[in-house]
N, C-alpha and C positions, 0 to 999 in steps of 0.2 A: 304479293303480301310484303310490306315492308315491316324491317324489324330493326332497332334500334338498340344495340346494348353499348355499354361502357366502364373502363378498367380505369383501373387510380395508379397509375407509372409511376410517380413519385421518383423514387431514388432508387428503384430496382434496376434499368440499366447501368445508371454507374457501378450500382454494388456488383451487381454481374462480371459488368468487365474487370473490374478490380480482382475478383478471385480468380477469372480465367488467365488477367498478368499474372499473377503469382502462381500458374499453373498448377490447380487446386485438384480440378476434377483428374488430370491426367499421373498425379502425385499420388492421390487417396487410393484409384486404380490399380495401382504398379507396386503400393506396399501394403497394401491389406488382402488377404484371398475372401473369397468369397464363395458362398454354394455353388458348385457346378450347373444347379438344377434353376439358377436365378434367373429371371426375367424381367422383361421393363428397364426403367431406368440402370445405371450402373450404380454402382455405391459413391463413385468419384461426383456424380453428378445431384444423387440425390443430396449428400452434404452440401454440395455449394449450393445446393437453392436454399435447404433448411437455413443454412448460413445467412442466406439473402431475407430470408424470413425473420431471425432474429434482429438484425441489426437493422431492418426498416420499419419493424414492430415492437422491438424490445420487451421480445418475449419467445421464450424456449419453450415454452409447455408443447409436448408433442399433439397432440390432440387440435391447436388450432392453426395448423401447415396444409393438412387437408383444405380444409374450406377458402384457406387463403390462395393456396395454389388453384382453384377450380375457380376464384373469381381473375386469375388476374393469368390464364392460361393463353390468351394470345400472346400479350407483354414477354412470358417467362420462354414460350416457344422460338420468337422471334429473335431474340435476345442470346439464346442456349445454343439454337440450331436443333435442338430433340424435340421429338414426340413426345413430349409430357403429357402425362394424363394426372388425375387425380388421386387415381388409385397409386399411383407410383411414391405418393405420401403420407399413405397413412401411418397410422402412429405402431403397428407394426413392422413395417419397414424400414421407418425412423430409429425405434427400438433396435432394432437388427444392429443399425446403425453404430449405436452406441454400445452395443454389443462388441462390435469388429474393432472398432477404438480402443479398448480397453487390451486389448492384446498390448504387452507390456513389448516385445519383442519387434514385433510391425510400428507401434508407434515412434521407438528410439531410432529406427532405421529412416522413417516417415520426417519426424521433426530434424534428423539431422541434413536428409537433402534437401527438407524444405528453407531451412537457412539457411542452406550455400544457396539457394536459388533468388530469395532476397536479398541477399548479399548481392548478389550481380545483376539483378534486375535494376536494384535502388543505389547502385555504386555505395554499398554503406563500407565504411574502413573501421573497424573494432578499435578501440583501446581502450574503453571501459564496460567493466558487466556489474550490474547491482543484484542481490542477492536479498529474499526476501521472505515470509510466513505469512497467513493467515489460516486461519479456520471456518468451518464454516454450521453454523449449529442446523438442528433439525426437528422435527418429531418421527424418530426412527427407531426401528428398533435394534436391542444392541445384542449380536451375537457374541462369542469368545474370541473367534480367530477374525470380526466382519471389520470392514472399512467404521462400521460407524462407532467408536467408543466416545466414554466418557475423560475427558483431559481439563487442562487447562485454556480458557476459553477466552479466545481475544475479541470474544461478540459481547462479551461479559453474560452470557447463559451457561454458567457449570452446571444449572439442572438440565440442560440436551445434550444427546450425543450429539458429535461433531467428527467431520473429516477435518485433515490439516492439505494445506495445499504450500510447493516448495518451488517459486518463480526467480528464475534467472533473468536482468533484461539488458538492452545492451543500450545504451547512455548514447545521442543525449535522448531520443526518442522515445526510450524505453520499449522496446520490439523485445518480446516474448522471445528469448532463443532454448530454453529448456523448463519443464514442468514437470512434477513430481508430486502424486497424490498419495498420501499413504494415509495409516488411518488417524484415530481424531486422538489417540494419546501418546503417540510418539513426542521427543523432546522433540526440539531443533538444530540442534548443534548439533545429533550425527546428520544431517540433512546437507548440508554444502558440501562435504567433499563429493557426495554421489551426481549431485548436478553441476559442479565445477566441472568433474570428468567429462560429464555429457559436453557441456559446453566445449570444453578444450575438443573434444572429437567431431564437433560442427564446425567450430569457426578452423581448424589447422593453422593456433598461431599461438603463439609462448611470448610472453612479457607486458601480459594483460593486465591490469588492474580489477581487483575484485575487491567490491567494496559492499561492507554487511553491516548489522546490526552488534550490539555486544553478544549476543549469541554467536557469532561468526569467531567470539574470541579468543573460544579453545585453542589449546596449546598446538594439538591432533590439528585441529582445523590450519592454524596459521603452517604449522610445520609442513601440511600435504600442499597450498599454497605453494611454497618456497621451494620446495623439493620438485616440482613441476615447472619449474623455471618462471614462473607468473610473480607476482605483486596483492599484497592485500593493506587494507586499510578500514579496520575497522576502532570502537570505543573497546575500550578493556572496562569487566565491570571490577564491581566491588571482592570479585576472587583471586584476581590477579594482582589492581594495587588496593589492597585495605586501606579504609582513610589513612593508618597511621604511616604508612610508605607514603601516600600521596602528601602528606603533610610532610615527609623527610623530604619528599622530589620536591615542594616547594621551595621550603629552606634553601636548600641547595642550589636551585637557579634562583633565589636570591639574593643570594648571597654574591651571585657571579654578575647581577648588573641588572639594568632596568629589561621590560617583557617585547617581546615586538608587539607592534598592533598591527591588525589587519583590517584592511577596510573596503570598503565597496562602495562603488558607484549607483547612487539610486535612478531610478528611470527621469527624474528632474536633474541630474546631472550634478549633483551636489553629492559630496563625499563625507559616507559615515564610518566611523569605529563602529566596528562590530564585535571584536575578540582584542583579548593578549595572549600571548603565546611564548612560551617556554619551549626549550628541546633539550634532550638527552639522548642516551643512546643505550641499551642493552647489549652482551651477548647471550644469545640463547641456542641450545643444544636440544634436539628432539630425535629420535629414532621413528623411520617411515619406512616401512616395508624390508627390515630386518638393517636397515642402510642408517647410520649418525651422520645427522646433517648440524652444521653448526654456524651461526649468519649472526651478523650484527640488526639490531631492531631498531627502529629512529621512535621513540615517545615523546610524542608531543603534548605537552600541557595546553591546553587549550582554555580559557577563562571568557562565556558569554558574556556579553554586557547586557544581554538583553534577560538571558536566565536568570544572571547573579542578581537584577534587577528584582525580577519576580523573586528568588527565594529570599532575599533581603526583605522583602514586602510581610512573605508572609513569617517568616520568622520574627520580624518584630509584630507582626499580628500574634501572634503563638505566644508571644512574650506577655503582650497586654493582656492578653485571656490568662494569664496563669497568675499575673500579678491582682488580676479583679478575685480570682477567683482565692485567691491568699488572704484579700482585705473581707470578702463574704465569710471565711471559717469562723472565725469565733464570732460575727454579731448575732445574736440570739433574735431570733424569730416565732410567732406562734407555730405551733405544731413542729417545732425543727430541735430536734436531740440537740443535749447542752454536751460542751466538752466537757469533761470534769478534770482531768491531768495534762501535765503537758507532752507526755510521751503518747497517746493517743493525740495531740493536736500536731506533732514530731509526726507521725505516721501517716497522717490524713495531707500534713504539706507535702511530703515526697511523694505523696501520690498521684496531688495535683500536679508534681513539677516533671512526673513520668509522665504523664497525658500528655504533656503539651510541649514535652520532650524538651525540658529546657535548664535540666539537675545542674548542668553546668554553670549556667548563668545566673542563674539567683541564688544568689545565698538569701536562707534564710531562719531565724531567731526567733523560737519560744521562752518566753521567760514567764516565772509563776511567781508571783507574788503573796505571802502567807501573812492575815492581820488576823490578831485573836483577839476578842470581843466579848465583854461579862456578858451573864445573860443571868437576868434576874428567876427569884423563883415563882414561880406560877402555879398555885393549887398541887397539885402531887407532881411538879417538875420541880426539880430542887436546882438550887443555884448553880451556875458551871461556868465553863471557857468554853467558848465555838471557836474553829477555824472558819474562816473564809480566804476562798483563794480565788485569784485572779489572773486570768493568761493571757498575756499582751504576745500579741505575732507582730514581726517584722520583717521586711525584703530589700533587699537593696540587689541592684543589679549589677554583677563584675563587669567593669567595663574593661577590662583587659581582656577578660574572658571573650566577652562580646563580640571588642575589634576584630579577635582572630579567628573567632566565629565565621563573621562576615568575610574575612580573608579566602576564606575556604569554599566560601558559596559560590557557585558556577564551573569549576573547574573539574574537567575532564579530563582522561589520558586517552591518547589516540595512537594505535600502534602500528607502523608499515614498515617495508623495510623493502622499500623503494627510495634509491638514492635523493638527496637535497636538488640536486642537481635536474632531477627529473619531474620531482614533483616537491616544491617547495613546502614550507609551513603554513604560509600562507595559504596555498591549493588545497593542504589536505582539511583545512580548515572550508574554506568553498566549494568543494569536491561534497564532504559529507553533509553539509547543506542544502543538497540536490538530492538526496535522499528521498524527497518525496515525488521522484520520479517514479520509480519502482511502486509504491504508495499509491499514487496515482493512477495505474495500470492495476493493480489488485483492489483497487475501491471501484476502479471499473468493470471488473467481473461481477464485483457482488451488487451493484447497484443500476442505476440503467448506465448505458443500453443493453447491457448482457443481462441485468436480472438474476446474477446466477443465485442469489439469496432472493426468499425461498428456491428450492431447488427439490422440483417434482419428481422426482424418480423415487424410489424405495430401494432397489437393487445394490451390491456392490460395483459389478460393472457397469451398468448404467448410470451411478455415479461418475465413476470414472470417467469412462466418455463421453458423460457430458459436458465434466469440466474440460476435458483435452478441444473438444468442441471450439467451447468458449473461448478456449485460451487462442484458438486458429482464429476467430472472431475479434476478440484483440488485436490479434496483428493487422486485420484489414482498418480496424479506429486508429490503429497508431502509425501507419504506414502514410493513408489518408491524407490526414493534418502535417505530420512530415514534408510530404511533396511538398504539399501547400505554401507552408510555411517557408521550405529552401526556396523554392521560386521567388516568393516575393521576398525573399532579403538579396538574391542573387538580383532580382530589378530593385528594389530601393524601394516598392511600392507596397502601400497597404489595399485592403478590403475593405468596400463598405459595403451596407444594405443587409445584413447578418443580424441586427436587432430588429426585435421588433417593438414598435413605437419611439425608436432613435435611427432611421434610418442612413443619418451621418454619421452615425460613429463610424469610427476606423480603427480595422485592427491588422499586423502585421501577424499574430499568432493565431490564426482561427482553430476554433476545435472542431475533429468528423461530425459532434453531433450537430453542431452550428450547420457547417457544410452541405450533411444531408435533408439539414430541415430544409434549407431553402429550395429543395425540389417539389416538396409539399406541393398537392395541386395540379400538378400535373397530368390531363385525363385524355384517353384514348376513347375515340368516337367510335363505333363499329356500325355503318348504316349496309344494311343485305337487301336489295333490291329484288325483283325478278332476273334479272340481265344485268347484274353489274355488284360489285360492293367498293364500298367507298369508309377510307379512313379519315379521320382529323384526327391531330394531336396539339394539344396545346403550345401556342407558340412559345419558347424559351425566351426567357429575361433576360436583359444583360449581365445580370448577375449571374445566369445559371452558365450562361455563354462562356461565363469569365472564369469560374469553379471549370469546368470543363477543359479550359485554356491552360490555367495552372495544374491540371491533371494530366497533362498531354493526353487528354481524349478528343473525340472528335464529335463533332453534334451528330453526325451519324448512328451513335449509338441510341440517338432518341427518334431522330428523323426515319431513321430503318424504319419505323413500326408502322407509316404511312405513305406510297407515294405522295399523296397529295394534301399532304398537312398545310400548310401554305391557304388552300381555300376550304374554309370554310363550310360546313355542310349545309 
């Protein structure tokens, strides 16, 4: 009897080898205990498939790892080296999973050998960590002491509960080095010094740069920085300098001379301003763990051309709506209330000039006009004098006001206190620009390929570890694209074949999820004879040859799954 079945390979052997480099299964093992009473797969093994599951399907739900593992169980056997069965996936086991994850204690011991081990796998050298938040909302329900409460919601849903999640990554790749799930109302600012720590006890190295958000700009925060021997750089908000300091700090370096510009080179090679910049310096004084620590601060003024662009836009948009809406007050319309006084049409301009926030710049003049007028006698009205009054409004816009208005738009304070010498004004200006590195790895958790928004679970720990899950899943997308990318700038060469319907383009920066599509299609023949069985596997591209090449893998890992792929069945 012949029998004929077939698997979809796809991108499961690379993703395989990829987590057994970063020695996944044998890590998850050695720091999580497990039931003595356990059988089948290990726990180290069954995460790296679910792992291999997520990031070729982009999708966590436990429930469809089962059926995916039981179509594609020669590939996954071949590939592992284990007896996999199907049972060994199900969504109880998975659960388990995320169960043993969520141990606060195994994980911080778990994530800190696993990036000393990346570190040395991928020769990475630290000098910068980005520091970062999100949320992530639900339809949950919210206990007193549970993970999931109600906060402030960066999904813009304050009617869901929500978890907050607190990602450290390390620049320029952004690789996950520490993660922190607590629940969904905590602030953010006590959030960094507990995963600064972690980090500083993963990578064993002082005079790091930590670079955050203005939440990162607590005084607490900067001061546990400095006191650790590291570097930080982040925006100071509006608690630290009130406009009216920041309008003294302006003065002040204006008074001393023209601003530097900073510019950057675009990818045509043509050179833009992008900022001015100012500098000063502070001392400041903070007390950290019973010990006065006392350091000079570098504040940099910072002035977008591209924000001060935009807020100059819309502030004279703000203007012209308040000026329309000044010449609208007194014309009389059907069914529109008359003003009668002028101190009611006084009350009604400062209201408009509140809206649209703009009391400063418009001045603006009620004047009432009083003309009395006989009025003859009429049947049982007897003769008299009427007033009539009249309200003329007027606006004119301070143009002094205005100018220095507009002087003020775009300007930031940037605080480090990390010498000139180290990291310029310039830097700290292109430095925090990069920002959307960190960004970019937390929109990849909630979005595809990780999917983590929605997020299936109900539990507190199984929250938990699902998100630690993901965040291990992250590091295999940002690792990935890394290689990628150092090879072909270390050759000078780019990739093509990566779009599709452009199969000339060429890119020097490919992303994991580009990389993994193009294994798409990939299929394993299985023909079972009386007396013999026989594999094919789809011949490999030049392009897949070439992803393989800049991975240091070998075609081996696809070729394994057949002696006799080469002919044909």
């Amino acid at each position: 009897m012949l029998t004929v079945t077939t698997e979809r390979v796809d991108d499961i052997p690379l993703l395989l080898t990829h987590l057994q480099r970063m020695d996944l299964p044998m890590l998850l093992d050695s720091y999580f205990l497990v039931h003595g009473n356990r059988q089948g797969l290990s726990l180290g093994w069954t995460a790296t498939i679910w792992l291999a599951h997520i990031l070729s399907q982009a999708d966590h739900r436990m429930n469809q790892v089962q059926p995916w593992v039981e179509c594609h169980l020669e590939t996954l056997r071949t590939c592992t080296g284990q007896p996999i069965q199907g049972l060994d996936l199900t969504d109880d086991r998975l659960a388990d999973v995320l169960r043993t994850l969520s141990d606060d204690s195994s994980w911080t011991n778990f994530e800190r050998r696993l990036t000393g081990t990346l570190l040395r796998v991928y020769d990475l050298r630290p000098e910068r960590v980005r520091l970062d938040s999100t949320t992530l909302s639900g339809y949950w329900e919210v206990t007193e002491d549970g993970l999931f409460q109600f906060g402030h919601s960066k999904d813009r849903r304050p009617d869901l509960p929500q978890v907050k999640v607190m990602l450290a990554t390390l620049d320029p790749l952004g690789l996950p080095l520490a993660t922190d799930v607590v629940a969904g109302q905590r602030a953010d600012d006590p959030l960094y010094l507990p995963v600064i720590a972690r980090v500083r006890a993963s990578l064993r190295q002082r005079h790091l740069l930590y670079v955050g958000d203005c939440k990162m700009g607590a005084l607490e925060t900067r001061a546990g920085v400095h006191a650790g021997g590291d570097f930080y750089l982040c925006p100071l908000a509006a608690v630290q300098v009130p406009p009216a300091l920041l309008t003294q700090y302006l003065s002040e370096a204006r008074a001393q001379g023209p601003a530097l510009r900073v510019e950057r080179t675009k990818a045509d090679g043509t050179v833009e301003v992008i900022a001015d910049v100012y500098e000063r310096s502070e001392t400041l004084m903070a007390v950290v763990n019973t010990w006065s620590h006392t350091w000079q601060e570098r504040r940099v003024l910072v002035r977008s051309h591209a924000q001060a662009r935009a807020a100059e836009h819309a502030l004279r948009k703000r203007l012209a709506q308040a000026q329309a809406a000044l010449d609208e007050l007194l014309v009389r319309r059907p069914g529109k209330a008359r003003i009668e006084d002028a101190t009611t049409a006084q009350q009604l301009a400062a209201t408009i000039l509140a809206r649209f926030d703009v009391a400063e710049l418009l001045h603006v003049t009620v004047t009432e006009q009083v003309r009395q007028r006989r009025v003859r006698a009429y049947r049982d009205r007897p003769a008299g004098v009427r007033e009539q009054r009249t309200l003329t409004l007027t606006h004119a816009v301070d143009a002094q006001a205005l100018e220095a208005a507009l002087g003020r738009l775009g300007w930031r304070v940037y605080a480090t206190n990390q010498s000139a010498a180290q990291l310029s004004a310039t830097q700290v200006v292109l430095a925090y620009r990069e920002e959307y590195l960190v960004e970019r790895s937390l929109g990849r958790l909630k979005g595809r390929p990780l999917s983590r928004s929605p997020l299936y679970v109900a539990r507190d720990d199984h929250a938990t570890g699902l998100i630690r899950l993901l965040t291990i899943a992250l590091r295999v997308l940002t690792l990935l694209e890394f290689v990628v990318r150092r090879r072909l700038t270390q050759e000078g060469e780019v990739l093509t074949g990566l779009y599709a319907g452009n199969p000339k383009r060429a890119t020097a920066r490919p992303t994991t999820e580009r990389l993994l599509e193009a294994f798409r299609g990939i299929t394993l023949t299985i023909i079972v004879e009386p007396h013999q069985t026989r594999r094919h596997l789809t011949v490999l591209s030049s392009l897949q040859q070439r992803i393989l090449t800049l991975l240091d893998c070998m075609p081996t890992i696809y070729t394994q799954l057949c002696d006799d792929s080469a002919q044909p069945p």
